[in-house]
C-alpha positions as CSV (number, residue, x, y, z in Angstrom):
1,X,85.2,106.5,120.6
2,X,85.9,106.0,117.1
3,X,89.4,105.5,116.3
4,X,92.0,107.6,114.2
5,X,91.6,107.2,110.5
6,X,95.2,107.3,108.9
7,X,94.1,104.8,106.3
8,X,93.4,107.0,102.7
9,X,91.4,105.2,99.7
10,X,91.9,106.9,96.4
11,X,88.7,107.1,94.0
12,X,88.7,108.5,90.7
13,X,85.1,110.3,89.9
14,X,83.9,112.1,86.6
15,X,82.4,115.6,87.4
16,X,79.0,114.5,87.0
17,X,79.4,111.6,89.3
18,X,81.4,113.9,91.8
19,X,78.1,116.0,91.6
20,X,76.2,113.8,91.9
21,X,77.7,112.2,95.9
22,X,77.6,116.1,96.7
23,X,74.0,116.6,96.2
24,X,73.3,113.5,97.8
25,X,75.7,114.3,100.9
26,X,73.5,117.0,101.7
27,X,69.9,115.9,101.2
28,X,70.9,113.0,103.6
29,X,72.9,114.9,105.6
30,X,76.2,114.1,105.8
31,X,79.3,117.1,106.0
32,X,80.6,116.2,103.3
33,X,81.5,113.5,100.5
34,X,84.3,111.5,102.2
35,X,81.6,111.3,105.1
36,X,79.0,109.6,102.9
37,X,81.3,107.2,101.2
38,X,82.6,106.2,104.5
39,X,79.2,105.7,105.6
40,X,78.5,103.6,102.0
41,X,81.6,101.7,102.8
42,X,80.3,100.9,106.5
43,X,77.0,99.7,104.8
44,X,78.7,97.6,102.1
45,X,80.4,96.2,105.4
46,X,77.2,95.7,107.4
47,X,78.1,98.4,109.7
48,X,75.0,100.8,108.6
49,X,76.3,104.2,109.9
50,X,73.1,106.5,109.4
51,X,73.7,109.9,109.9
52,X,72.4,110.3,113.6
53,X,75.0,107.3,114.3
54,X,77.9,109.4,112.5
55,X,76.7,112.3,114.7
56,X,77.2,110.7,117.8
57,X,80.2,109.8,117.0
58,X,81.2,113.2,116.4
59,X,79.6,114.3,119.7
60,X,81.4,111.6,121.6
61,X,85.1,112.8,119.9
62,X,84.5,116.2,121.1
63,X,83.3,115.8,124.4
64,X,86.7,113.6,125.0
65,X,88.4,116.2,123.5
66,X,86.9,118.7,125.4
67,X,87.7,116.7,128.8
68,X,91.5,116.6,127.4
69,X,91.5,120.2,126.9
70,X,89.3,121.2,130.2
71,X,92.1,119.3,132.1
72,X,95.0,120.8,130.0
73,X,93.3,124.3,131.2
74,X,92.9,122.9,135.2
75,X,96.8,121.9,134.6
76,X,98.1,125.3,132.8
77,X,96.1,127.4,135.9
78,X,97.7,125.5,138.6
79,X,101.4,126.1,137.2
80,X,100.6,129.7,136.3
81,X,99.0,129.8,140.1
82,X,102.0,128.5,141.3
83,X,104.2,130.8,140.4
84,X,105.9,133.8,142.5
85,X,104.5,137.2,142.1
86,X,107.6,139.3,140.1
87,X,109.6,136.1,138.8
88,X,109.1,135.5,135.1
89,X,109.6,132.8,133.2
């Protein structure tokens, strides 16, 4: 699982270069532009993310998100199965 990104990198772009990353996000498809320059970055690197890699990345984050929440649902229908018929709260 890849780990949080809290780090931000600040890039200043003219419109046609801006343009330019965005039509090139999508014919290699990427989701969007911070996507591809990570990617680029990751090359630059020698970690060459290609876009099936980023994607199963992504899977891989949701289906342990999906775990945390499945179990957050398993916990919230025990406690509200718990509970006495007629007492609230």
């Amino acid at each position: 699982m890849i780990s949080t990104r809290n780090r931000i990198i600040t890039v200043r772009l003219s419109d046609d270069e801006y343009e330019s990353l965005r039509a090139a996000t999508q014919s290699r498809g990427y989701r969007n532009v911070s996507e591809l320059a990570r990617a680029a970055m990751h090359s630059v690197a020698g970690d060459i993310l290609a876009p099936h890699q980023l994607l199963a990345r992504r899977v891989d984050e949701h289906s342990t998100r999906i775990a945390e929440l499945s179990r957050d649902v398993a916990r919230l229908l025990s406690e509200v199965g718990s509970r006495k018929p007629g007492i609230d709260g």
